[in-house]
C-alpha positions in Angstrom: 0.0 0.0 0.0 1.1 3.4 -0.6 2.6 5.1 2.8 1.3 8.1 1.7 -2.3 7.2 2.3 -1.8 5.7 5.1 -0.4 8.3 6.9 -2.7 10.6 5.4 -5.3 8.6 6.5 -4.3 8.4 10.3 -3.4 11.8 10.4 -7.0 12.5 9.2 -8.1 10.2 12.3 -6.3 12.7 14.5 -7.4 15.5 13.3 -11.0 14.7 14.3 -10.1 13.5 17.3 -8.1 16.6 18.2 -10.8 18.7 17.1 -13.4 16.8 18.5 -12.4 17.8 22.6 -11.5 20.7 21.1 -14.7 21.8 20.5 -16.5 20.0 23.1 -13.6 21.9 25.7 -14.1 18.1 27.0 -12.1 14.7 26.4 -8.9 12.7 26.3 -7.2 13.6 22.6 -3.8 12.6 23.7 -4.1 9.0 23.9 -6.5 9.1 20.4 -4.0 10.4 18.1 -1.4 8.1 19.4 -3.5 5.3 18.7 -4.7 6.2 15.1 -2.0 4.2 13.4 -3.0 1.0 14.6 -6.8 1.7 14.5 -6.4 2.8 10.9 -4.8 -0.2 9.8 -7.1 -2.7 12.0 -10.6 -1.4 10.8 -9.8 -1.2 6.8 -7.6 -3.6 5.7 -8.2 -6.5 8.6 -11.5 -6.2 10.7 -13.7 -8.7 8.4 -17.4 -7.3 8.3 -20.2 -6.1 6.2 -21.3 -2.4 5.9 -24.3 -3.3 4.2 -25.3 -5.3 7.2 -23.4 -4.2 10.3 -25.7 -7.0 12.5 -23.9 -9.7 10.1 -23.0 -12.6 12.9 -19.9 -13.6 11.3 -18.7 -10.4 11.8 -15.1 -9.8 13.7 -15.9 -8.0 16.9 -14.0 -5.2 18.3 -13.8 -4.3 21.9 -12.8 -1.2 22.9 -11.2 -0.9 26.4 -10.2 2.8 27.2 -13.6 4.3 26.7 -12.1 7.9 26.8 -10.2 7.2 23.6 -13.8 7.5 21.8 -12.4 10.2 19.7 -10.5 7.9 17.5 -12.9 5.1 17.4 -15.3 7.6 15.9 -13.1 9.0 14.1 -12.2 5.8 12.1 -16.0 4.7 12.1 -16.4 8.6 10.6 -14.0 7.4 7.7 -15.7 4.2 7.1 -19.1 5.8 6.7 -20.7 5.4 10.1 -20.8 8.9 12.1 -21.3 12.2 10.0 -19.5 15.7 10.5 -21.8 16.5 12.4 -22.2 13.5 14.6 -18.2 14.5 15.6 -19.0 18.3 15.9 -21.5 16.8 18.6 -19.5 14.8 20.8 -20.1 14.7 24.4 -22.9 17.1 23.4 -26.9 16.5 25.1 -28.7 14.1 22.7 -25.5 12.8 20.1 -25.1 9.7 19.2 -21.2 10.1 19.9 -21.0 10.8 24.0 -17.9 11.2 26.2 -17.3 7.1 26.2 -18.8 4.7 24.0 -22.4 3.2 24.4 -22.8 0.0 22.5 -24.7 0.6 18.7 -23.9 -2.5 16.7 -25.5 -0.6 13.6 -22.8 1.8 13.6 -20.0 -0.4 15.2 -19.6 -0.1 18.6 -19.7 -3.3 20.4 -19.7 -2.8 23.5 -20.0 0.0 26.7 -16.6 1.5 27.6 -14.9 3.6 30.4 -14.3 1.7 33.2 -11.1 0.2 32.3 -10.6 -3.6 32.0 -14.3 -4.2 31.5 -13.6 -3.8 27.7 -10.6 -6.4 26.7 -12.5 -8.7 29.3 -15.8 -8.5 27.6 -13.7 -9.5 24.3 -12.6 -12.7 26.1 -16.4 -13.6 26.4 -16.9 -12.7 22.8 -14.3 -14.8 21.9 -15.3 -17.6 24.1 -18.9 -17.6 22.3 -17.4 -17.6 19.4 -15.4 -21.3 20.2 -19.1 -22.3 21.6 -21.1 -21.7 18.6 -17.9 -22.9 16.1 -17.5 -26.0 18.4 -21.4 -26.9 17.2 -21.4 -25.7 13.7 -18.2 -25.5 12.4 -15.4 -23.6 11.4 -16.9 -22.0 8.5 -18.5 -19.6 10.7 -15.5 -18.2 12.4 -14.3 -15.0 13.6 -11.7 -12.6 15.2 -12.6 -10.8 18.3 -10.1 -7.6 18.3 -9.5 -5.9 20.9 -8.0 -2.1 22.5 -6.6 -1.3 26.0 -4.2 1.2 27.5 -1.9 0.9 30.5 -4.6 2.0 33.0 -6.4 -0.9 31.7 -3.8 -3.6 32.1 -3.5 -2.4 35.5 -6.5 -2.8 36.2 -7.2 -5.9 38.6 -9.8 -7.0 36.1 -6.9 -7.5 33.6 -5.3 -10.8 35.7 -7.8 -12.7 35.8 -9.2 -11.7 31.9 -5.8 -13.0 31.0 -5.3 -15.7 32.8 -8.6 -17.0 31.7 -7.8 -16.2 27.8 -4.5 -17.8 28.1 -5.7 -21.5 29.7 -8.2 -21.9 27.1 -5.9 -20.9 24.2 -8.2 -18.5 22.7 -6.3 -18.5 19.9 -9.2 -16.2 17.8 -8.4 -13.0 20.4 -6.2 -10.5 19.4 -5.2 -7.8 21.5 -3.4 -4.3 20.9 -1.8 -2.6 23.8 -1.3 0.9 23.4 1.7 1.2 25.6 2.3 5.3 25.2 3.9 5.2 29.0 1.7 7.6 29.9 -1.9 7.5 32.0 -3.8 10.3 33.1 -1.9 12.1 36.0 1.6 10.8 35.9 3.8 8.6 33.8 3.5 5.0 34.0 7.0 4.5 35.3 6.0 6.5 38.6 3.5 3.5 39.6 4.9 0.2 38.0 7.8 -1.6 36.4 6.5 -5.1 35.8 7.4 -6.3 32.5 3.9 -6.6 30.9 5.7 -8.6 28.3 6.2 -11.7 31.1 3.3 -11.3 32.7 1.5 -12.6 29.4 3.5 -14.9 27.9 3.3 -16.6 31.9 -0.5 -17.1 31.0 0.5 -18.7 27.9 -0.2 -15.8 25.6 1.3 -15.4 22.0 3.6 -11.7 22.3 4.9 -9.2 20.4 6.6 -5.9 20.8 6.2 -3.4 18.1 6.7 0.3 17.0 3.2 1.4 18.0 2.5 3.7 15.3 5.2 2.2 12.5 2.3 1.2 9.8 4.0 -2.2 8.6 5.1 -3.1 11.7 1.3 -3.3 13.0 0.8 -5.6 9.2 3.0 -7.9 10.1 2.1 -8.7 13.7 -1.7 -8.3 12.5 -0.8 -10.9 9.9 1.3 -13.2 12.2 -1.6 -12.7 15.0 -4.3 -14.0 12.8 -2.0 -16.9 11.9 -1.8 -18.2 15.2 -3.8 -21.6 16.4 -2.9 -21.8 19.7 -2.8 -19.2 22.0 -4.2 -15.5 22.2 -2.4 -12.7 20.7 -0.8 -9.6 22.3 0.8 -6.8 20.1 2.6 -4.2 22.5 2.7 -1.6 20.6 4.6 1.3 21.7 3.1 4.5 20.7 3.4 8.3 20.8 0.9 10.2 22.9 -0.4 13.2 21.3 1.2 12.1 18.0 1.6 15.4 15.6 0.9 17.9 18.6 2.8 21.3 18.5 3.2 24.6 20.9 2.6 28.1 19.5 6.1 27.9 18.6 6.1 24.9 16.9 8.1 23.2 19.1 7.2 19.4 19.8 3.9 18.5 22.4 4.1 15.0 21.8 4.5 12.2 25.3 2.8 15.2 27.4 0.5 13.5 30.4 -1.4 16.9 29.7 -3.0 15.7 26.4 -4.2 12.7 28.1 -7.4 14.2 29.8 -8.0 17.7 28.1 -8.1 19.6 24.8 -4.9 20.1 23.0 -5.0 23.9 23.6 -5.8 24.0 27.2 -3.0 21.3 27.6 -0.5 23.4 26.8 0.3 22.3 23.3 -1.5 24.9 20.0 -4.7 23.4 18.3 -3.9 25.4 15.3 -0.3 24.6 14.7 -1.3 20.9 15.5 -4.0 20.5 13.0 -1.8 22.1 10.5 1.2 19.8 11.3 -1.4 17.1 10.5 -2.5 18.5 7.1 -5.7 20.1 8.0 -7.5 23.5 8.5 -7.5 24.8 11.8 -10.8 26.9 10.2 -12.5 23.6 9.4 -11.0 20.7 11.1 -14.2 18.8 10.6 -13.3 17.1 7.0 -12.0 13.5 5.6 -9.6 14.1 3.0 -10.6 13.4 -0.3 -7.6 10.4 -1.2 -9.0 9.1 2.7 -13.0 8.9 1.6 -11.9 7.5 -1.8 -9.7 4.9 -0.2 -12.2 3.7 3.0 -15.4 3.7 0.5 -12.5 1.2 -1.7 -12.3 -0.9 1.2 -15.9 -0.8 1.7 -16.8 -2.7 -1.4 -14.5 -5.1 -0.7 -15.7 -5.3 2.5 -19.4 -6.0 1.0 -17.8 -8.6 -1.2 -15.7 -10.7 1.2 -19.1 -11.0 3.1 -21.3 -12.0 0.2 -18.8 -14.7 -0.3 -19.2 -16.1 3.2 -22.9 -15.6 3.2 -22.5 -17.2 -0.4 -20.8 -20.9 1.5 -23.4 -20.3 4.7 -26.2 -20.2 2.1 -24.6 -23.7 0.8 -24.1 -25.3 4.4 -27.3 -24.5 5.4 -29.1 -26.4 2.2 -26.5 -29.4 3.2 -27.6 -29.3 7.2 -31.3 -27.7 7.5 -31.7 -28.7 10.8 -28.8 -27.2 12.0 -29.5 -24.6 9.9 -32.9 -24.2 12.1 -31.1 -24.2 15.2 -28.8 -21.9 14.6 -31.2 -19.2 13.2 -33.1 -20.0 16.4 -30.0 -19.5 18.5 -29.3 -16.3 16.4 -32.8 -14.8 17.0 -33.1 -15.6 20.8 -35.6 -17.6 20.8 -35.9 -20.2 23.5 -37.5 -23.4 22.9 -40.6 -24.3 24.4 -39.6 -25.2 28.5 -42.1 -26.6 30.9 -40.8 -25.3 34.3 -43.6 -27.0 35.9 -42.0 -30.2 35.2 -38.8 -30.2 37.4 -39.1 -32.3 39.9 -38.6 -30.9 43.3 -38.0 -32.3 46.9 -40.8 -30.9 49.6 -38.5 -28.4 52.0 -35.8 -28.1 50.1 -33.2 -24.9 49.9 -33.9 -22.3 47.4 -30.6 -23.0 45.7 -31.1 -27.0 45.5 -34.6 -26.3 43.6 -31.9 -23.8 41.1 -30.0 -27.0 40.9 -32.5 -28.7 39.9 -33.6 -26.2 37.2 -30.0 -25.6 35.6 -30.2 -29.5 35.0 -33.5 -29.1 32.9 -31.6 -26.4 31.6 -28.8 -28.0 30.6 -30.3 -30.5 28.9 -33.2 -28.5 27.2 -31.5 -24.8 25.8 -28.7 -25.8 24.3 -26.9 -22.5 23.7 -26.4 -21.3 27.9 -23.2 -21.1 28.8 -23.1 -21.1 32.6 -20.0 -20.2 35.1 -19.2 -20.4 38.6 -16.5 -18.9 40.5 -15.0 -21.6 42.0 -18.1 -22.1 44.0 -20.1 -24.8 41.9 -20.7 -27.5 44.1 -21.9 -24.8 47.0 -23.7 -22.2 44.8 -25.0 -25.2 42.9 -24.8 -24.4 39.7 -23.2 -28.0 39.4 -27.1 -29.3 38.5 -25.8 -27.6 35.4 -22.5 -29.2 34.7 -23.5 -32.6 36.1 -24.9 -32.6 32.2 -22.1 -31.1 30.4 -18.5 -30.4 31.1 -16.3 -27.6 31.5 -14.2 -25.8 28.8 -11.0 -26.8 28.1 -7.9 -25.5 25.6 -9.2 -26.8 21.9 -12.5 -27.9 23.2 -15.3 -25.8 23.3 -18.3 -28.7 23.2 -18.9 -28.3 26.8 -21.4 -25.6 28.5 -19.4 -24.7 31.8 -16.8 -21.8 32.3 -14.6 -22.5 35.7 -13.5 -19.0 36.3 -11.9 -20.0 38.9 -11.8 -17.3 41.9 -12.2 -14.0 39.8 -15.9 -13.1 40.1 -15.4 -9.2 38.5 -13.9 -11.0 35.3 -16.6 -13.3 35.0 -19.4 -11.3 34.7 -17.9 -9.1 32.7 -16.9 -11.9 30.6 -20.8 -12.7 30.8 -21.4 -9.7 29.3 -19.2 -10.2 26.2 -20.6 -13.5 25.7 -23.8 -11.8 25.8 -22.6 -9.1 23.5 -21.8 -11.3 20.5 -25.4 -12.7 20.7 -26.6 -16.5 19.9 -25.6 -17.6 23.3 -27.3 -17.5 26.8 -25.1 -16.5 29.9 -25.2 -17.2 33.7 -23.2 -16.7 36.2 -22.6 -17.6 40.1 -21.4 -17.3 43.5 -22.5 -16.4 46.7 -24.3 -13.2 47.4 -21.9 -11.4 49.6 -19.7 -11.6 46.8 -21.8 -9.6 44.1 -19.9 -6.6 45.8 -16.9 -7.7 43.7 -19.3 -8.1 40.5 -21.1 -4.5 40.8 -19.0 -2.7 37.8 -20.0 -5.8 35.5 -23.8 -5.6 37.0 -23.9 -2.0 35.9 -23.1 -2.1 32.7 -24.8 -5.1 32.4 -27.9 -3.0 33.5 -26.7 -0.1 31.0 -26.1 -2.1 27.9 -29.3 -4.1 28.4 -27.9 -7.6 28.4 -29.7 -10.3 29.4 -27.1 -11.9 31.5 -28.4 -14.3 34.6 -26.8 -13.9 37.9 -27.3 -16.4 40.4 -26.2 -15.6 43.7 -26.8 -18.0 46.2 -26.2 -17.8 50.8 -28.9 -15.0 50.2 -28.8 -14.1 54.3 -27.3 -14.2 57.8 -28.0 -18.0 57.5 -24.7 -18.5 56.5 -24.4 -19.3 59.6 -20.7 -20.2 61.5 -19.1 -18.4 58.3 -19.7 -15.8 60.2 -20.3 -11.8 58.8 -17.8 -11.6 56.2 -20.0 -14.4 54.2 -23.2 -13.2 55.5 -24.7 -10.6 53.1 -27.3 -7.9 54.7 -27.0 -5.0 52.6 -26.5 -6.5 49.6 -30.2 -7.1 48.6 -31.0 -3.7 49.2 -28.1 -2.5 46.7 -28.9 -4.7 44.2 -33.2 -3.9 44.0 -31.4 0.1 43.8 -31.3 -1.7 40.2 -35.0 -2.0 40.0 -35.3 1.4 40.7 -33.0 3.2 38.1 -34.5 2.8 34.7 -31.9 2.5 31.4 -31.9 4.4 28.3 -35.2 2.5 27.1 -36.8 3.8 29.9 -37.0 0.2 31.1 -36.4 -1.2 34.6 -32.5 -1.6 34.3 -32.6 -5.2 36.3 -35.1 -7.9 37.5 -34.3 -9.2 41.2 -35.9 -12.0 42.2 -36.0 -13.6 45.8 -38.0 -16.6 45.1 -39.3 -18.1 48.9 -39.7 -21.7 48.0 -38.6 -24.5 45.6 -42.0 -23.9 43.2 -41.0 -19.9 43.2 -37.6 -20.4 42.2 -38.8 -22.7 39.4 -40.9 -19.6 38.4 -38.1 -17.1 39.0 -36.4 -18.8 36.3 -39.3 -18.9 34.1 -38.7 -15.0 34.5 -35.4 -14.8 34.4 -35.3 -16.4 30.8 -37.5 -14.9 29.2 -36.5 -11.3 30.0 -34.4 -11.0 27.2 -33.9 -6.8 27.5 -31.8 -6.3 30.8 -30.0 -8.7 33.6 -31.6 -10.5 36.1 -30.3 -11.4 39.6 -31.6 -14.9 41.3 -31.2 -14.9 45.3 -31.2 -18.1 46.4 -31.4 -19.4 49.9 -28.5 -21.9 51.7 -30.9 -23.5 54.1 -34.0 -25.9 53.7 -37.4 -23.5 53.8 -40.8 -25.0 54.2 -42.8 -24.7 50.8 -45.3 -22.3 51.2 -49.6 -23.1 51.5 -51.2 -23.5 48.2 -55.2 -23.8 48.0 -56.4 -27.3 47.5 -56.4 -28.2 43.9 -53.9 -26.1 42.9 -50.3 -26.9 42.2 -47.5 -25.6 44.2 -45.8 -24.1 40.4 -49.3 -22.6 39.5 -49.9 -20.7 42.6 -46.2 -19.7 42.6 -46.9 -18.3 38.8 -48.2 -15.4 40.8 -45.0 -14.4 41.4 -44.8 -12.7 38.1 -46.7 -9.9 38.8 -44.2 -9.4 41.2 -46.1 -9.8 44.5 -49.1 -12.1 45.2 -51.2 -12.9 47.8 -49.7 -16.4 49.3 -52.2 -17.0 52.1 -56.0 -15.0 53.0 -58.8 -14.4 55.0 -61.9 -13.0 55.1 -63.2 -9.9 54.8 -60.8 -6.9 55.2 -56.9 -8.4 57.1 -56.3 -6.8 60.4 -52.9 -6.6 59.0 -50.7 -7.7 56.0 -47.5 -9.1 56.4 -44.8 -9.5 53.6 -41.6 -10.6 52.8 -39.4 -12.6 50.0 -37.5 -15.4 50.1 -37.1 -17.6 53.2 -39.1 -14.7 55.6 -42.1 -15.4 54.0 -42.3 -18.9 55.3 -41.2 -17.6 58.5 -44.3 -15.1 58.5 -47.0 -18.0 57.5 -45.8 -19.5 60.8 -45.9 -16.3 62.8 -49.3 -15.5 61.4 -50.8 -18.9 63.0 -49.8 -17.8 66.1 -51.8 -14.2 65.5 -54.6 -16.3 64.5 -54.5 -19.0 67.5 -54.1 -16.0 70.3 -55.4 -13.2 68.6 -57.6 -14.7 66.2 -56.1 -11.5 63.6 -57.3 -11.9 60.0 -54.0 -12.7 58.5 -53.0 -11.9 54.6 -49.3 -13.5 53.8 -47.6 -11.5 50.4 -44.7 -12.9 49.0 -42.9 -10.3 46.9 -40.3 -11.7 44.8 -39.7 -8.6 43.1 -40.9 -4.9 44.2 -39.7 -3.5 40.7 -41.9 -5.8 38.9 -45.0 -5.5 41.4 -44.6 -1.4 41.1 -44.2 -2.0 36.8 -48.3 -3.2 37.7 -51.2 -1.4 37.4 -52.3 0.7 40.4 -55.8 -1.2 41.0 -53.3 -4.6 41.5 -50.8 -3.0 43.7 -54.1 -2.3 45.7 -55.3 -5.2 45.6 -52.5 -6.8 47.0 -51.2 -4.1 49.3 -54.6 -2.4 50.8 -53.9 0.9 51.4 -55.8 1.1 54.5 -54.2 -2.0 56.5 -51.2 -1.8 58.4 -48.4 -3.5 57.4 -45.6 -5.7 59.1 -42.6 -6.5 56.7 -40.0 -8.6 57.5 -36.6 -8.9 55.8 -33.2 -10.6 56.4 -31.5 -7.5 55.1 -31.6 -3.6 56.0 -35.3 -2.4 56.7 -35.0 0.0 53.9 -35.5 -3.0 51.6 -38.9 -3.1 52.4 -39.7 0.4 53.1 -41.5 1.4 50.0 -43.6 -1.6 50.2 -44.5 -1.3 53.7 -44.8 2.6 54.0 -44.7 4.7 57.4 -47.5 3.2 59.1 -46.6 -0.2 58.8 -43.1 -1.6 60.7 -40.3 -3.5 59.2 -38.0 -6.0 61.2 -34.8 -6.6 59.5 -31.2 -6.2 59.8 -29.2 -2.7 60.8 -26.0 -4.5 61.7 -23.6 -7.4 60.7 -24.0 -10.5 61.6 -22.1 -12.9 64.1 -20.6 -16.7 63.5 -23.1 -19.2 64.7 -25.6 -21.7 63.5 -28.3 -20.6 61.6 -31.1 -21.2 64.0 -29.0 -19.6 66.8 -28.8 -17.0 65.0 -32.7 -16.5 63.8 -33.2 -16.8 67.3 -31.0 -13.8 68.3 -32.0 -12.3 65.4 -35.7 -12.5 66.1 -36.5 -14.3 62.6 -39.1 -16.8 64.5 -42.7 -16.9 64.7 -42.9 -15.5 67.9 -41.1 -12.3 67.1 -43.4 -11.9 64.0 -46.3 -12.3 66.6 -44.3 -10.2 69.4 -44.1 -7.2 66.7 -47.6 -7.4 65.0 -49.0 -7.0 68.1 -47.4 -3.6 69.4 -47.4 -2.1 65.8 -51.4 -3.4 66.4 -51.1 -2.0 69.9 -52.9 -5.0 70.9 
């Protein structure tokens, strides 16, 4: 290829990306213009995908990490047809489709989220992993790359271990990395915080690296070309770039390797806008412009593009006449559908913990949707997510035709990996541990929640019931942080996450109805450690069909007649506890008694007014009882009502010691329905 044009071309990427903070007097142009080289290369002469159908599956994926380095990814998505003029002049501007860090819009190629650094790279490990799934069922002629961006906050990022640990032991041989290694991050050089050789550190996990001249155009060919040749292991191209590449002071002096440029506009950094964008080949006057020789070149490599994919779609199109019922499946796993699942059907033991009845589930699971992918961090045969791989087996280097990711102890990295499996589409994703430990997942959860991805957690050791554990395993504020979620709508104007605390084994089997069919935004499954008695159901009705209640998000569990004296609610194991405590209100009091079970306030609030009503009469005092913080329950039961819950840590003891000290008994319930009564 002629030099010229490439360098034209890059230099063209950092033009807009210079002038892009510039005008928006907000942004990170530093790091942008260093990277240009690379991503100008990458996206027109190796990222295989189809501009005439950007939702194409067989697509190469890439993942940006360092979110604030937007500038340049649309910048080179600008050149290749995707964001306007004025979709740059707009950036980080109310109502743009090009804000301060990337929001994932496949149509115009972005993949995924970015700005909290690591989540990025490790959401392209679980692209790249789906990508082995789906290739280990229906062949090779489907594959693709997943590419993939991140800077040196990113690698230090914790998040970055285990991502490449876990890339590295399953040889993900179709992940290609480029580090931007400028030696530079946003308030210091990288020297002043670490020395580790990066380098090592890789290669240790059993990662394919190289070490190149960062912005030296045929050096980033060759280790593209030498990446994509590799069947073994993950790639890793260190590329050692310029920060604020091209930059220049009023006196034309050289900016470049400032820490300034990192995280503000060129001319407030120190360096001249105008003598930059000049240096660069454009018009100070009207940065806002792709060269002529760059339009005609990119709209080139669009047609080939377009006719690379027609090919592929051209041999799809022939292996789909050879196999038409893997054909089927596959369009059925590309288009999310599920097939038809009977919930009702899993078999359950009376009394049995909320997480054994998930067990349970997973196995029908397992056997019956044959595109979930389900993980556990080290925790399978306790958060029992082993009913699930008791019917498959984990992943392993070169074999893929398993369902089960060991993550091993790294919870952040695999949700986030979750969410890159996700991401690519055509696969279902799950993931577990125990509940205390979602505090380590909550940057994955949130952009789970902002991207809209459909990802299951499963958390099970929902309370205090840990037991001799003791409080660092016993989670009491954790449900109330995670139903926040509920609360917060995303950019649909949807509730950003489902929670669901089922309270028996025929609830959980309808939590996970729920939880797989929302398809639009994560849902979180709080499971129980301990046995809990199943809940009444009226004669001639099924423990699963009264428990399909539950997806209005409250129901009534247990009645009387007439108007109660007083409602009492809960989720999870409470609400067993309170069915108990209201015989005892009956028996001495003879109270009229209605039991709620609330499995998720979001949902039950997403109902119509008349139902909430219904369930929750405004009129009638209301006890709520919750192993958590009272807060959890304070919209639900309002100030009239009383809540008994949890406003400390808890203490190392068996679990019925501690619902004793704790006041979770019957005779509590009945103790504090009867002064909020003032009986």
């Amino acid at each position: 290829m002629n030099k010229d044009i490439t360098t034209s071309a890059a230099d063209n990427i950092r033009i807009l990306s210079a002038a892009m903070v510039e005008k928006a007097r907000s942004g990170h142009p530093g790091g942008a213009m260093g990277g240009a080289d690379f991503i100008n290369i990458l996206f027109p002469e190796f990222l295989r995908y189809d501009p005439s159908d950007m939702g194409w599956f067989m697509r190469d994926r890439f993942f940006l990490d360092p979110g604030h380095m937007s500038p340049m990814l649309y910048s080179v998505l600008a050149l290749s047809g995707l964001y306007s003029m004025d979709d740059l002049k707009n950036f980080r501007q109310w109502g743009s489709c090009t804000p301060g860090h990337p929001e994932v819009d496949k149509m115009r190629g972005v993949e995924n989220t970015s700005g909290p650094l690591g989540q990025g790279h490790t959401m392209a490990v679980g692209a790249a992993i789906a990508e082995r799934f789906l290739c280990a069922r229906f062949g090779e002629w489907m594959s693709h790359k997943t590419f993939t961006f991140i800077s040196d906050g990113g690698v230090q990022e914790e998040i970055s271990q285990s991502a490449g640990r876990i890339a590295g032991f399953l040889g993900l041989n179709n992940l290609i990395m480029f580090y931007d290694s400028n030696d530079i991050q946003l308030s210091t050089d990288t020297n002043v915080v670490t020395n580790e050789n990066t380098a090592m550190k890789y290669e240790s996990w059993g990662w394919n690296v190289v070490t190149i001249e960062g912005n030296e155009a045929n050096a980033i060919r060759l280790a593209l070309t030498q990446a994509l040749e590799e069947k073994e292991r993950p790639t890793l191209i260190i590329g050692k770039t310029i920060m604020g590449k091209g930059a220049l002071t009023a006196d034309g002096s050289s900016f470049e390797r400032k820490c300034a440029t990192h995280g503000m506009p060129l001319g407030e950094a120190g360096a001249s806008f105008e003598n930059t964008i000049r240096n660069l080949g454009g018009d100070p006057e009207n940065p806002f412009v792709i060269f002529s020789e760059v339009a005609e070149f990119y709209n080139q490599k669009k047609e080939e593009k377009i006719a690379e994919a027609k090919q592929r779609k051209a041999l799809q199109k022939e292996w789909a006449a050879k196999n038409p019922e893997l054909s089927a499946k596959l369009d059925d796993y590309l288009s999310g559908k599920l097939p038809d699942l009977d919930f009702s059907s899993v078999a359950m033991k009376p009394g049995i913990a909320t997480r054994a009845a998930s067990s349970a589930v997973l196995g029908y699971l397992a056997k019956n949707v044959g595109n979930m992918i389900v993980s556990s961090a080290d925790l399978a045969n306790s958060d029992k997510t082993d009913g699930f791989l008791k019917e498959t087996k984990p992943f392993a280097k070169g074999d893929f035709s398993g369902a089960f990711l060991q993550a091993g102890v790294s919870e952040l990295t695999m949700a986030a990996i979750c969410n890159g499996i996700a991401l690519h589409g055509g696969v279902w994703a799950a993931c577990a541990t125990f509940f205390v430990f979602s505090d380590y997942m909550k940057p994955a959860i949130r952009l789970s929640a902002l991207m809209g991805l459909p990802v299951k957690y499963i958390w099970s050791h929902d309370a205090f019931r840990v037991g001799e554990d003791g409080p660092t395993h016993q989670p009491v504020e954790q449900e109330a942080q995670i139903r926040l979620l509920e609360k917060l709508k995303n950019h649909h104007g949807q509730m950003s996450l489902l929670a669901l605390r089922p309270a028996d084994a025929a609830e959980t089997a309808v939590a996970w109805k729920m939880a797989m069919e929302n398809k639009d935004t994560p849902t979180a499954l709080i499971f129980s450690r301990q046995n809990i008695a199943d809940l009444p159901v009226k004669e001639g009705v099924s423990a699963y069909e009264s428990a399909l209640k539950a997806e209005r998000g409250a129901y009534i569990v247990q009645d009387c007649k007439g108007t109660p004296d007083v409602i009492l609610l809960a989720s999870g194991s409470e609400v067993s506890t309170l069915v108990d405590g209201a015989a005892l209100l009956v028996s001495e009091k003879n109270l009229k008694i209605r039991i709620v079970s609330v499995i998720s306030e979001g949902l039950f609030r997403n109902q119509q007014k008349a139902y909430q009503d219904q369930v929750i009469m405004p009129c009638v005092p209301v006890f709520g009882l919750t192993a958590g913080l009272p807060v959890t329950l304070a919209g639900l039961v309002g100030e009239k009502g009383k809540i008994w819950g949890l406003d400390h840590f808890g203490y190392s003891a068996p679990a019925k010691v501690l619902d004793e000290k704790f006041g979770f008994t019957a005779q509590n319930v009945y103790n504090q329905v009867v002064e909020l009564l003032g009986l």
